[in-house]
TISERO-629935 format. One record per atom (N, C-alpha, C): x, y, z negated; residue in one letter. Coordinates in steps of 0.001 Angstrom, whole numbers, padded with zeros to 6 digits, always signed. Example, Ala and Ser with C-alpha at 12.3 -4.5 7.8 and 13.67 -1.06 7.14 Angstrom:
# TISERO-629935
+013190-005690-007800A
+012300-004500-007800A
+013200-003300-007800A
+012850-002250-007080S
+013670-001060-007140S
+012900+000030-007870S
END
This chain:
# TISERO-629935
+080198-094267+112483X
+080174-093700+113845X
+080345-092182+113730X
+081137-091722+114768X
+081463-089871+114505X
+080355-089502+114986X
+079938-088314+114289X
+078782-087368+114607X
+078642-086793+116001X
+077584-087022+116749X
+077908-086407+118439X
+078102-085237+118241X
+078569-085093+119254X
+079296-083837+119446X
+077834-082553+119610X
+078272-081617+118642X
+077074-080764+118596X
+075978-080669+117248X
+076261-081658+116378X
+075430-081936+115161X
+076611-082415+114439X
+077847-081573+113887X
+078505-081741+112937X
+078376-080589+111776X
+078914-080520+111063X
+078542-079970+109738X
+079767-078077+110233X
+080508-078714+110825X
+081080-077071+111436X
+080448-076986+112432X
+079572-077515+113047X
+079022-077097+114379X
+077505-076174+113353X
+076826-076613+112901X
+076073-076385+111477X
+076149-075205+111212X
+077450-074848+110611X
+078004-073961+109773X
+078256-072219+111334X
+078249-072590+112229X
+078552-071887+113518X
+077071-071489+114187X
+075983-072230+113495X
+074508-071512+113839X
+074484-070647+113276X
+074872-070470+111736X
+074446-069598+110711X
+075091-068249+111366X
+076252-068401+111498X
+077255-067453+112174X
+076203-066958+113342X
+076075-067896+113897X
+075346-067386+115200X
+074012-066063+114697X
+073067-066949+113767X
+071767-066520+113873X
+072243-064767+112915X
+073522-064615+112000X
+074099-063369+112006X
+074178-062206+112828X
+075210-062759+113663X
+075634-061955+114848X
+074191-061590+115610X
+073553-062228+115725X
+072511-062001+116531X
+071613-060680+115576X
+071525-061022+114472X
+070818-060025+113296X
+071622-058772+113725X
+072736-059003+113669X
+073868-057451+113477X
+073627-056780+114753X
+073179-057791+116025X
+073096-056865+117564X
+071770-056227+117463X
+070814-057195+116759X
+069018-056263+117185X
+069461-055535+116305X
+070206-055115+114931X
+070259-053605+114318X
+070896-052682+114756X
+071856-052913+116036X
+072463-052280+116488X
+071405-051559+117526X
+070652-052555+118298X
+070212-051929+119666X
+069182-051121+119400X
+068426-052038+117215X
+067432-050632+116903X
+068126-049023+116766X
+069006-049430+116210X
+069569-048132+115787X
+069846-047393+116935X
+070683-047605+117755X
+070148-046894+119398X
+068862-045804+120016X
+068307-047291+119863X
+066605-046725+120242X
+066484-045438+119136X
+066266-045661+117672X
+066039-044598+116913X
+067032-043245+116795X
+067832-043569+117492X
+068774-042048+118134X
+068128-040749+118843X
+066990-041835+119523X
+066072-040661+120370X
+064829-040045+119322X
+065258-038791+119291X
+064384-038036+118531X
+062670-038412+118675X
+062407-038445+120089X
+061489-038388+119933X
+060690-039902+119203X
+061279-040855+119112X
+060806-042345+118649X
+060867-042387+117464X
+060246-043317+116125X
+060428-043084+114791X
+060322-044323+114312X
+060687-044400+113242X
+060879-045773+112971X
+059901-046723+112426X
+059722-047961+112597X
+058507-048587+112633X
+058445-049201+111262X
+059597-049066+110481X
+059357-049668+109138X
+060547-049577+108284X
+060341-049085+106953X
+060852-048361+106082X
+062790-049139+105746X
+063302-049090+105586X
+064498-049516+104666X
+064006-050522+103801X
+064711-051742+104083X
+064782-052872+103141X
+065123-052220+101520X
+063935-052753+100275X
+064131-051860+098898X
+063430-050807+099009X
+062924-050086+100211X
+062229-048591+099486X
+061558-049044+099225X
+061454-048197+098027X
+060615-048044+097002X
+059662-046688+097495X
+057933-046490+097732X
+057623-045562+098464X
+056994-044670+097123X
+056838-045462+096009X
+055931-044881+095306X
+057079-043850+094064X
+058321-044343+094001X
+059089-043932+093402X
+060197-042737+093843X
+059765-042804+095338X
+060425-041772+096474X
+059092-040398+096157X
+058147-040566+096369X
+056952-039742+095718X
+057231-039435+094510X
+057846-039883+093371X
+057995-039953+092669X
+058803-038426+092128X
+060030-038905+093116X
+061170-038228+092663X
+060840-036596+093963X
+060175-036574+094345X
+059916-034943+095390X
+058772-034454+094550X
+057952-035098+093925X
+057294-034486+092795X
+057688-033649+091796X
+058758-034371+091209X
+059742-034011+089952X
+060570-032988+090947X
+060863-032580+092069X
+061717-031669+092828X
+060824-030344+092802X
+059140-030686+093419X
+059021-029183+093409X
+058619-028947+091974X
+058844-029218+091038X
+058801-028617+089526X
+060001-027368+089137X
+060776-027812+090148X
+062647-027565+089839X
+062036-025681+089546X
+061420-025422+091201X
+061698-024203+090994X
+060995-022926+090330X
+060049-023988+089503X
+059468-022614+088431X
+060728-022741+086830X
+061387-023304+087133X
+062985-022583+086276X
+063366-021396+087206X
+063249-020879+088099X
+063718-019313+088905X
+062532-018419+088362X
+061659-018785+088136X
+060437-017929+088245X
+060608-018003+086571X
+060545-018182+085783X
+060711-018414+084292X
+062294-017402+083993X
+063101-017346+084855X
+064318-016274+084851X
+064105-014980+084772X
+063120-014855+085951X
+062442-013271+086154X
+061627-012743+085458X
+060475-013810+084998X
+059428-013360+083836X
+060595-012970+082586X
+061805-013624+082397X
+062089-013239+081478X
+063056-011640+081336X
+063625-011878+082551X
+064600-010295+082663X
+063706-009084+082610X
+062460-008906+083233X
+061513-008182+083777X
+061223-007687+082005X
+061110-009259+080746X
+059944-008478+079589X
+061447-008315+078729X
+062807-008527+079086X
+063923-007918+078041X
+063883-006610+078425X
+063861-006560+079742X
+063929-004785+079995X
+062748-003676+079679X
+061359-004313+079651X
+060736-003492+078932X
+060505-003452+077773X
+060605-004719+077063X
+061098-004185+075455X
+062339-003511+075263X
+063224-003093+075459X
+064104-002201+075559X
+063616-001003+075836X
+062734-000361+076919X
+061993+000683+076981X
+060916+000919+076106X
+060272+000252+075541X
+059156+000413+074833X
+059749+000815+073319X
+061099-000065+073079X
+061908+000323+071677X
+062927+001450+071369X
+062401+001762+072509X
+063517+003657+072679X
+063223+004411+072099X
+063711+005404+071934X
+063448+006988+071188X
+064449+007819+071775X
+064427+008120+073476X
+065158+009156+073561X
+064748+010778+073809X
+065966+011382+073268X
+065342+012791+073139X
+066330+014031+074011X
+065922+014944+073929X
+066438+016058+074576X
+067872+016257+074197X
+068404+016049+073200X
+069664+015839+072603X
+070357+014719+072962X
+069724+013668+072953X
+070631+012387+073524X
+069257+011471+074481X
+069717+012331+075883X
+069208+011335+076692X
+069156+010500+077080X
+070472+009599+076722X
+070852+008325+077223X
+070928+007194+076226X
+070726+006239+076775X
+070800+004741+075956X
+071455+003815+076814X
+072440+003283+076491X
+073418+002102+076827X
+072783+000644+075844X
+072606-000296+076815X
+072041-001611+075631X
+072489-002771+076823X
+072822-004059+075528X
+073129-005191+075945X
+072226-006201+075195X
+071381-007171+075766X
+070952-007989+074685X
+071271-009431+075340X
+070980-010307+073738X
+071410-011993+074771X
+069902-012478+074394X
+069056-013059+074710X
+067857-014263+074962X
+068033-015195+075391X
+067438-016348+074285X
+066972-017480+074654X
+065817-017926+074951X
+065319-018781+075996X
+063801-019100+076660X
+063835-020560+076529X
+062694-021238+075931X
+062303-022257+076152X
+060642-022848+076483X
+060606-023788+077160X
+059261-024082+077455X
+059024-025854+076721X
+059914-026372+076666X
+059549-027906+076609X
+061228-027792+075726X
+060928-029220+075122X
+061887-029734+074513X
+063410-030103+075097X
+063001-029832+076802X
+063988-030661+077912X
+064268-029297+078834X
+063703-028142+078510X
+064299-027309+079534X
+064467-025725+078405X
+065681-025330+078882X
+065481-024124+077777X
+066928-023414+078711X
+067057-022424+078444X
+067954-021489+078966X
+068239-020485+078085X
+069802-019401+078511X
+069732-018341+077648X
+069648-017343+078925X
+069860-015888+078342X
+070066-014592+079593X
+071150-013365+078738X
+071776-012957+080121X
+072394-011535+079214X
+071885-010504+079776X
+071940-009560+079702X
+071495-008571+080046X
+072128-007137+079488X
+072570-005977+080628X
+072916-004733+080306X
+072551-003574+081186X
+072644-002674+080465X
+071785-001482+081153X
+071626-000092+080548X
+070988+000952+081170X
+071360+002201+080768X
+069598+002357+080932X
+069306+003695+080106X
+068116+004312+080379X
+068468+005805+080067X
+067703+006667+080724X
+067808+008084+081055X
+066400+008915+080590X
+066409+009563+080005X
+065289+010745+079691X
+065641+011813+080870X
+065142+011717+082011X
+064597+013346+082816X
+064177+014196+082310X
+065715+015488+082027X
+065017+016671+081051X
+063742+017791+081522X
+063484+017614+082957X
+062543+018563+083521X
+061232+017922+083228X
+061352+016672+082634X
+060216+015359+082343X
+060264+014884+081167X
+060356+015144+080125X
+061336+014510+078730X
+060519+013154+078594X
+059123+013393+079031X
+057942+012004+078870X
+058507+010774+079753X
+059135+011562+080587X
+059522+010232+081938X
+060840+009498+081626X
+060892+008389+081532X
+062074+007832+081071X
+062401+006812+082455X
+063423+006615+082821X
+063989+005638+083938X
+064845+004771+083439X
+064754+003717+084167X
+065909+003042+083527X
+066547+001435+084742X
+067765+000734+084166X
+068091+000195+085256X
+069536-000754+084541X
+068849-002127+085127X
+070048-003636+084158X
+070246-004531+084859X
+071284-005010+084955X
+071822-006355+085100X
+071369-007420+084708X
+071120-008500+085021X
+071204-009618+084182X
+071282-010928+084611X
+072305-011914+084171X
+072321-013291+084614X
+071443-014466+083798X
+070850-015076+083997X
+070411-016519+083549X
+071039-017600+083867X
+071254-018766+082525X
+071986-019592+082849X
+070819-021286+081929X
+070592-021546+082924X
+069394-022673+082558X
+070298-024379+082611X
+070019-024542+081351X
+070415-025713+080726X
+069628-027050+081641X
+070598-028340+081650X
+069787-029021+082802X
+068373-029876+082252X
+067703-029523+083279X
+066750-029803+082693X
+066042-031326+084030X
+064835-031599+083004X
+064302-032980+084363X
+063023-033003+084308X
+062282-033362+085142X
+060876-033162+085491X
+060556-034967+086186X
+060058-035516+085487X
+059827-036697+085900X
+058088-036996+086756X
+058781-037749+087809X
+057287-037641+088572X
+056630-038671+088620X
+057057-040189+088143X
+056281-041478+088109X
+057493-042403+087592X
+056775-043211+086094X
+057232-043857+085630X
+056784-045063+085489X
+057202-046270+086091X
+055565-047228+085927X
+057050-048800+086159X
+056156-050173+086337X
+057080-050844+085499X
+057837-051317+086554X
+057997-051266+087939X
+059105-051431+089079X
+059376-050297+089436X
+059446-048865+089290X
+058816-047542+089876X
+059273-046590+089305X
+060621-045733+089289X
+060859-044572+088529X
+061169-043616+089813X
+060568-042252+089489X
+060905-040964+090601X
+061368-039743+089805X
+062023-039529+089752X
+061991-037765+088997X
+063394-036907+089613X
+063230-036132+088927X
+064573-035097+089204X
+064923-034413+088496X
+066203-033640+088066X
+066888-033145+087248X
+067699-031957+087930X
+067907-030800+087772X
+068688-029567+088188X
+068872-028640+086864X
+069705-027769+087538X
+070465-026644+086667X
+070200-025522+087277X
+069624-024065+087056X
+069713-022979+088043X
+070330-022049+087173X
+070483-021200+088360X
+071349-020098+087517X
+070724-018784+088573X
+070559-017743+087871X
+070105-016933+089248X
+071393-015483+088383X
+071195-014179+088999X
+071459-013054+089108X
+069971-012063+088772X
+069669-010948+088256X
+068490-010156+088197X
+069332-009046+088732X
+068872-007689+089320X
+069016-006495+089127X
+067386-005494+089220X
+067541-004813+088530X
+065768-004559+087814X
+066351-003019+087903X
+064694-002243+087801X
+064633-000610+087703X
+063441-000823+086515X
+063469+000347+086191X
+062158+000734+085175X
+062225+001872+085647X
+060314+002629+085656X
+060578+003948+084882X
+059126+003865+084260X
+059115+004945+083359X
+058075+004704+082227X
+057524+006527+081724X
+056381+005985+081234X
+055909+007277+080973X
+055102+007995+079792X
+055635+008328+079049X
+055593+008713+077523X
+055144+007227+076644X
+056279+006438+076964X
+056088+005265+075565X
+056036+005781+074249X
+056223+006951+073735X
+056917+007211+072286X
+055726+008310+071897X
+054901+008816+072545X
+054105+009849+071970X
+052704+009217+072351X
+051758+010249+071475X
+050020+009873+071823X
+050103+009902+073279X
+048930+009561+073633X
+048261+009542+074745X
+048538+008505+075705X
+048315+008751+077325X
+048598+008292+078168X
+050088+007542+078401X
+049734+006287+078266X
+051327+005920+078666X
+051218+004612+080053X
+052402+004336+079700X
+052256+003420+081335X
+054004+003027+081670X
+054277+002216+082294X
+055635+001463+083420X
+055190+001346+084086X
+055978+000909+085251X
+056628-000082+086193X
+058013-000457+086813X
+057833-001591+086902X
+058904-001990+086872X
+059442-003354+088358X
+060471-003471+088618X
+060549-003864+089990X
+061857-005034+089561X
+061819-005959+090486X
+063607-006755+090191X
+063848-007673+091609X
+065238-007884+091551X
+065175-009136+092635X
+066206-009724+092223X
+066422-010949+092969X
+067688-011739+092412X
+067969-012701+093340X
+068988-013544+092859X
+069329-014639+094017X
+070311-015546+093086X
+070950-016532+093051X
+071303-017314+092388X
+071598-018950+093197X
+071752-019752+092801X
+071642-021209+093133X
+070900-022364+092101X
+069918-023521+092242X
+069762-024322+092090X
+070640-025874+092228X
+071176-025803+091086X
+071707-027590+091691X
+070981-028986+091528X
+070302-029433+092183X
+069661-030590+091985X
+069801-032092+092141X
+069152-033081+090860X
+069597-034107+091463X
+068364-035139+091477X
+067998-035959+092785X
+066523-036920+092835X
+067150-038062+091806X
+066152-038755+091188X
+066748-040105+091069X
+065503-041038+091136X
+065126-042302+091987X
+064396-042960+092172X
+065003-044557+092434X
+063678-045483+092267X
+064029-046887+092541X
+064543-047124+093703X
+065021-048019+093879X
+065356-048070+094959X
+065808-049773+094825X
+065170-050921+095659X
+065747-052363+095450X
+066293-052596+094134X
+065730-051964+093443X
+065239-052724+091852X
+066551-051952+091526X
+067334-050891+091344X
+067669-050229+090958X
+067950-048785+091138X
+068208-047741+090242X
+068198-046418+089959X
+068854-045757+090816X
+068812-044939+092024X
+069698-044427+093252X
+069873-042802+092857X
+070429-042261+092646X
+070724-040836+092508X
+071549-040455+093805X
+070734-039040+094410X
+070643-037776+094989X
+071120-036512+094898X
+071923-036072+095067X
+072335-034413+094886X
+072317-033924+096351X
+072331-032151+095356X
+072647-031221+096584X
+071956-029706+095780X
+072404-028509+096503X
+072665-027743+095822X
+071523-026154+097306X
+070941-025921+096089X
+070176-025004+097433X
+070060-023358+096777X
+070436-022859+097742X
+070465-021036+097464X
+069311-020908+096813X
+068782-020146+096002X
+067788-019327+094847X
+067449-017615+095184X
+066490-017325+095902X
+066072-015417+095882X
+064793-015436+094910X
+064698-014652+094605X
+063503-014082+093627X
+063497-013003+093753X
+062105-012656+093014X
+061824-011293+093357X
+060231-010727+092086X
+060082-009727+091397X
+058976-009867+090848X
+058752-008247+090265X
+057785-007887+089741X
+057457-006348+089346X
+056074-006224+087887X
+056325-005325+087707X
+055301-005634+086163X
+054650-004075+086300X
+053108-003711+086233X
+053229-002200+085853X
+051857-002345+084852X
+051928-001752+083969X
+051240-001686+082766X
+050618-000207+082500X
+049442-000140+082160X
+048890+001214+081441X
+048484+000816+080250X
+048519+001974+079219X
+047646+001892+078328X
+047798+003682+077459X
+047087+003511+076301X
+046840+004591+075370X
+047372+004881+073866X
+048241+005337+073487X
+048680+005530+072366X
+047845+006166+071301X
+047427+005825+070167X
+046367+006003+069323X
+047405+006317+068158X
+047094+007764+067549X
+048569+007949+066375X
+047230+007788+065177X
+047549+006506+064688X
+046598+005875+063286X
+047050+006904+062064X
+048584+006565+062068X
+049233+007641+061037X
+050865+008070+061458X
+051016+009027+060971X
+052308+009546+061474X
+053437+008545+061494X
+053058+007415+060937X
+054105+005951+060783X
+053484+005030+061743X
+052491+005218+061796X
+052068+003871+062837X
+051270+004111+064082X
+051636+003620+065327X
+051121+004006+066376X
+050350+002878+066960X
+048972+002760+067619X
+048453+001214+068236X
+048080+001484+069240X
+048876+000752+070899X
+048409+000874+071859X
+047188-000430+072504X
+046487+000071+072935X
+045935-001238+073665X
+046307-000649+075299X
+046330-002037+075997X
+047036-001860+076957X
+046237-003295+078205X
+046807-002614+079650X
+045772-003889+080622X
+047662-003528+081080X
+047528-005040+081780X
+048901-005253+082630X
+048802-006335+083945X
+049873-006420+084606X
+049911-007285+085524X
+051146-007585+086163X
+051516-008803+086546X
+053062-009015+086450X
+052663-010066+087882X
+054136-010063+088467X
+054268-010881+089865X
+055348-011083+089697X
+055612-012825+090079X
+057130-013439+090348X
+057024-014449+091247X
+058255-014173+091787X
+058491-015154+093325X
+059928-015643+093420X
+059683-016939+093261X
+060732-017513+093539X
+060983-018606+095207X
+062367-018689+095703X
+062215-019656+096946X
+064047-020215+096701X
+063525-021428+096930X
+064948-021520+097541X
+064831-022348+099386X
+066714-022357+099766X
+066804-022646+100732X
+066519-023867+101087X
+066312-024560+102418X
+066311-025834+102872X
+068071-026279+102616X
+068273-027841+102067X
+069576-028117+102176X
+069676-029797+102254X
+070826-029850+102513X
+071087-031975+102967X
+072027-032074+101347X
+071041-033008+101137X
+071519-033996+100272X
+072663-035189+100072X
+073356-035348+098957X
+074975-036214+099712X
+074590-037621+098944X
+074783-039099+098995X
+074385-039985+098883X
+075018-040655+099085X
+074970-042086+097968X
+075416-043846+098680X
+074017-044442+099549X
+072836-043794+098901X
+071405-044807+099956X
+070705-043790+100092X
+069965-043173+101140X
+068717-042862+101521X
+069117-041130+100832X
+070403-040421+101479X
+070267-038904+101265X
+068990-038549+101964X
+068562-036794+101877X
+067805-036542+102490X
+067692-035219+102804X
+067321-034397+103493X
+066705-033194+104042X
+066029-032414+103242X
+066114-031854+102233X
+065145-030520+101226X
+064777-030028+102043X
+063028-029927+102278X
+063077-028108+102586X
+062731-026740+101812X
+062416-025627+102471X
+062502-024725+101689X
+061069-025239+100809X
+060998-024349+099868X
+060238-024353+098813X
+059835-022979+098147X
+058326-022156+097779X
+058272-020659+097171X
+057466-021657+096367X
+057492-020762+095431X
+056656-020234+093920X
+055984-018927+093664X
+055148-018536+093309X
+054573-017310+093598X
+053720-017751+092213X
+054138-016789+090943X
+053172-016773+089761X
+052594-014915+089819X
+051133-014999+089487X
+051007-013727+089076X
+050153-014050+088179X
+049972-013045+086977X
+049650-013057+085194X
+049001-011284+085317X
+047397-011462+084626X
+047050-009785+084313X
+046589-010752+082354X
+047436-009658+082408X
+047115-009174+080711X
+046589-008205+080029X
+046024-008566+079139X
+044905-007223+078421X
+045374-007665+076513X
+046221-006451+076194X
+046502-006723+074855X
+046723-005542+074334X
+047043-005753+072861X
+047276-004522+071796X
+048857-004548+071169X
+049278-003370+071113X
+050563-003234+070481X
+050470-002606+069624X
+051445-002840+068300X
+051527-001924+066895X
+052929-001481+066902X
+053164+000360+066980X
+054278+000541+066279X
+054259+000612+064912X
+055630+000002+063810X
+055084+000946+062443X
+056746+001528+062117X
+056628+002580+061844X
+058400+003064+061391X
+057974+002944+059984X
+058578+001839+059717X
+059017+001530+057837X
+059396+002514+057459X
+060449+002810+058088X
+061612+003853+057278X
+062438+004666+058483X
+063423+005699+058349X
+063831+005966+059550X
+065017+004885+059873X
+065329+004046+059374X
+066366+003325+059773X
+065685+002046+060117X
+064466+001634+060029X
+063649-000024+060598X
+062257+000667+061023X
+062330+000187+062357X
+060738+000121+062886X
+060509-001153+063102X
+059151-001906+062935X
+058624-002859+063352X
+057973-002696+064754X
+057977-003471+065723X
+056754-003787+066626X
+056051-004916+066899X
+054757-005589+067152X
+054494-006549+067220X
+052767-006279+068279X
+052709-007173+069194X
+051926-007473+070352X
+051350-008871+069977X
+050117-008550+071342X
+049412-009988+071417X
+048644-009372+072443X
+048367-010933+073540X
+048092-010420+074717X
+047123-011697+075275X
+045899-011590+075684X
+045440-012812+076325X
+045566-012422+077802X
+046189-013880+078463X
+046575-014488+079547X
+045917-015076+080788X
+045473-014283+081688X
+045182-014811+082935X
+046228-015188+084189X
+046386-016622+084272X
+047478-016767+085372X
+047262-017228+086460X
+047820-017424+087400X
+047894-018360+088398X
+049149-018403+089515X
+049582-019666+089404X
+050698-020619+089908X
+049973-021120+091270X
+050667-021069+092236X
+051261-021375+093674X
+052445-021733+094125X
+052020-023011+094460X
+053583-023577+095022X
+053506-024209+096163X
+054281-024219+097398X
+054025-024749+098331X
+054510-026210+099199X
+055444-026714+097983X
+055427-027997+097776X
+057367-028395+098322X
+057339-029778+098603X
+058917-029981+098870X
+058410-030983+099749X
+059056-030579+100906X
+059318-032107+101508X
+060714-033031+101811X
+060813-034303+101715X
+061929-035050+101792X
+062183-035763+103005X
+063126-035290+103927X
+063244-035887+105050X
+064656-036867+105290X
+064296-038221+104605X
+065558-039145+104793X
+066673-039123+106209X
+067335-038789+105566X
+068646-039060+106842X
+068524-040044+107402X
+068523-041268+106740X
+068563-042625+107456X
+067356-042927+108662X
+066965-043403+109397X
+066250-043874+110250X
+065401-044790+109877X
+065423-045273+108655X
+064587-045893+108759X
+064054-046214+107663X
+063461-045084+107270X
+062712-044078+106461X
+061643-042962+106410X
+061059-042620+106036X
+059714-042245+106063X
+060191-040754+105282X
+059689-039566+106035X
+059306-038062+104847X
+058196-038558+103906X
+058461-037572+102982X
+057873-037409+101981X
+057495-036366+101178X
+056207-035947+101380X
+055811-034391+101193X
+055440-034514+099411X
+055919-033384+098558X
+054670-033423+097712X
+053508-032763+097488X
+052970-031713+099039X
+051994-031314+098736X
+052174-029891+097767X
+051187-029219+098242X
+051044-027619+097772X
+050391-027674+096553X
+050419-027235+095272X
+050217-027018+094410X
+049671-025828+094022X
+048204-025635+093635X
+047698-024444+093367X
+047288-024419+091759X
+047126-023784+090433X
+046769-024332+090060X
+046443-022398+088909X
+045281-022688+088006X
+045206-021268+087021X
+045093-022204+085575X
+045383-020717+084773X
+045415-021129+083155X
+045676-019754+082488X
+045079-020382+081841X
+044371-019331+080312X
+045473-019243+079079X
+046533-018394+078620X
+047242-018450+077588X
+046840-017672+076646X
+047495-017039+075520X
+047706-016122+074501X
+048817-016355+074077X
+049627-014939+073750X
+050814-014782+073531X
+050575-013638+072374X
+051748-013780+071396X
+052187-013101+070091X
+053831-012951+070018X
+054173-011681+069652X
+055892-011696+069427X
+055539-010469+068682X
+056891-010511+067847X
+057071-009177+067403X
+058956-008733+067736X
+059118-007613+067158X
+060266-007079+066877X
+060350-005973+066279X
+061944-006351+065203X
+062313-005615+064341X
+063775-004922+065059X
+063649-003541+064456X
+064895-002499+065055X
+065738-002027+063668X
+067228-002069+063818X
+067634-001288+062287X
+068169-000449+063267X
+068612+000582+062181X
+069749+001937+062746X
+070561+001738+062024X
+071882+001524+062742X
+073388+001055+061788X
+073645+002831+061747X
+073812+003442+062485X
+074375+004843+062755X
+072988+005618+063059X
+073565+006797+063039X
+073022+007801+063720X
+072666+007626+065195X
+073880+006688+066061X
+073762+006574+067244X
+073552+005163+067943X
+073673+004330+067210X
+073381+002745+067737X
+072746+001975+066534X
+072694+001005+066869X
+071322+000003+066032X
+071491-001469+066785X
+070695-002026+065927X
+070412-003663+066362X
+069245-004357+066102X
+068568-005084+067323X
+067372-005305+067084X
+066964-006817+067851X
+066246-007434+066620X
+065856-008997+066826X
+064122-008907+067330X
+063907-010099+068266X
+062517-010117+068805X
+062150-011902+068543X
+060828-011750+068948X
+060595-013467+069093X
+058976-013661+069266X
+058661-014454+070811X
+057613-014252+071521X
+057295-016251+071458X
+055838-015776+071459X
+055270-017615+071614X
+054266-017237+072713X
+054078-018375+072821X
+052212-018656+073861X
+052173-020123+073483X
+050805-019991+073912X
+050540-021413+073471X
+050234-022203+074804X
+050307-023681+075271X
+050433-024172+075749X
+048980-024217+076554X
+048570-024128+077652X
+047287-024818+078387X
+047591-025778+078863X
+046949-026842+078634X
+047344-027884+079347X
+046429-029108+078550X
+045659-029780+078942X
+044405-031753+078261X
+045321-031868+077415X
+046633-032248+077521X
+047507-032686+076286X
+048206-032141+075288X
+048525-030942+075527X
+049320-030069+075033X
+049152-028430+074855X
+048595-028320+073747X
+047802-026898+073498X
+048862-026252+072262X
+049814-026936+072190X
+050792-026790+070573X
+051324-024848+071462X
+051975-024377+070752X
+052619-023146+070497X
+054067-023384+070089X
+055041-022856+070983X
+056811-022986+070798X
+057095-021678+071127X
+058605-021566+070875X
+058960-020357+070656X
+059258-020386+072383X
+058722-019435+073152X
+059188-018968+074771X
+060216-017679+074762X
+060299-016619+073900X
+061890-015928+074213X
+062076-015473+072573X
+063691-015775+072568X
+063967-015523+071567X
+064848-014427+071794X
+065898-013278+070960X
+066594-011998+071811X
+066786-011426+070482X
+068230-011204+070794X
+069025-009954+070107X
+069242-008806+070722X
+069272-007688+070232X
+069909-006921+071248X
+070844-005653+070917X
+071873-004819+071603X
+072170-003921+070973X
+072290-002291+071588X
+072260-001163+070822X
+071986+000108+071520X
+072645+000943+071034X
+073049+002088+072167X
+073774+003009+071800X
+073297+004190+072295X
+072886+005086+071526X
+071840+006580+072447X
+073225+007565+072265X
+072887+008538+072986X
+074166+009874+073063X
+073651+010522+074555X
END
């Protein structure tokens, strides 16, 4: 007997169709409704993953203490350059270029160049000024924010900033009273990329956000002449760096999103001792050590999904202090009468429950020409 009409296997096959179409109109008429700003959506994207979206804005606001790690570093090439001077009434000027490398972790490390002039004021011969360039170029690095066994969040970027810096300084080279300060700002770009779970697989995020900074160092201390070869300052200091970048939209196959802005604000007072020793007139040694009071401020990232139907995602302000010690030295030759070349190399040791080890944080060549 034929199947009545209405219970055949294409009649069957034309519900399914049906109970479709019907799916495709309520996403349509939601999507509507969620057009109006003011309404929000009542439940997340089929696959988010919420803990791995946390995940990956965690690992984002890490990004931007690589800007702030740029400036700490332009700020201490330019005053070792001042501190390794000897200019005199005869040749007031010094022309220098040096290159540095910075690393903190095994996964983030950068180099810098740097060039610049310094001036002896002959109505001041004690007062020295000075004033450099310098670019940073930071290797990509990743900051992972939750790794767990359905659940990956982190992020990965590249920054690059610009410095332009002043010094002036005040009798580095003789007994007594000495002292800097020093000023910089910069601007640059961050390129970043999220990557999180997402329906049981790995979704990657980009987008690219403007970089300003800004930071200043001024130091006193006392020159103690031990012997006509060796000079030992002890010294108190204090250093400020600020980094921000811009709010920017993210480009995507699932779930782009909304950056917003983001600052960093580190400030560090230091209390340490410096040794000059002139070997010979053609090699001086110098070498420092400094214990470390810091504290880090960050005011966090939030992630605002494009899609509708999706949830922000803040990671929260970050305050946090720590206790270091730092050691470097540097060696100077004199090729000429009028230029020279000189190697440095600075550590600290790690604060941190897990990780108290000591790595090399700037490494630096550099070169000079007085006249």
């Amino acid at each position: 007997m034929a199947p009545a009409p209405g219970f055949g296997a294409n009649n069957i096959q034309g519900q399914g169709d049906s109970r479709q179409l019907l799916e495709k109109v309520k996403d349509f008429l939601n999507l509507l409704v969620y057009q109006d700003k003011d309404k929000k959506p009542t439940q997340p994207q089929s696959g988010y993953n919420v803990i791995a979206n946390q995940g990956s804005v965690k690992g984002l606001s890490y990004v931007i203490h690589g800007a702030i790690q740029e400036v700490q570093n332009s700020m201490r090439v330019l005053a070792l350059n001042m501190n390794t001077a000897r200019l005199t009434s005869e040749k007031p000027f010094r022309i220098f270029g040096s290159l540095s490398g910075q690393a903190s972790s095994q996964r983030n490390s950068g180099a810098s160049t740097q060039a610049g002039v310094m001036y002896a004021i002959p109505m001041f011969p004690k007062l020295w000024v000075g004033t450099a360039i310098s670019q940073g170029r930071e290797r990509k690095k990743e900051y992972q924010g939750v790794d767990i066994a359905k659940a990956y969040g982190g992020a990965k970027a590249k920054t690059e900033t610009n410095q332009a810096s002043v010094i002036a300084a005040w009798n580095v080279a003789e007994p007594g009273l000495m002292g800097y300060v020093e000023g910089t700002f910069g601007w640059g770009e961050t390129k970043n990329t999220r990557v999180f779970t997402h329906a049981g697989e790995r979704i990657t995020t980009k987008g690219a956000a403007h970089t300003s900074t800004n930071g200043g160092i001024a130091r006193v201390g006392y020159n103690i002449e031990i012997t006509p070869m060796m000079m030992l300052t002890p010294y108190a200091e204090v250093s400020i760096a600020t980094a921000r970048w811009d709010s920017y939209k993210e480009s995507g196959r699932i779930l782009p999103a909304k950056i917003s802005a983001t600052r960093e604000h580190v400030i560090e007072h230091r209390a340490g001792l410096k040794v000059d020793w002139h070997i010979s007139d053609v090699c001086k040694i110098q070498a420092w050590g400094a214990a470390i009071l810091g504290e880090r401020n960050n005011t966090g990232v939030t992630a605002k999904p494009i899609s509708l139907y999706s949830v922000s995602i803040s990671s929260g302000k970050d305050k946090s202090r720590y206790k270091q010690l730092e050691v470097g030295s540097n060696i100077d030759f004199k090729i000429t009468h009028n230029c020279g070349v000189g190697v440095n190399v600075g550590i600290r040791t790690k604060d941190g429950e897990k990780d108290k080890s000591i790595k090399p944080q700037c490494m630096g060549i550099h070169f000079w020409y007085d006249f």
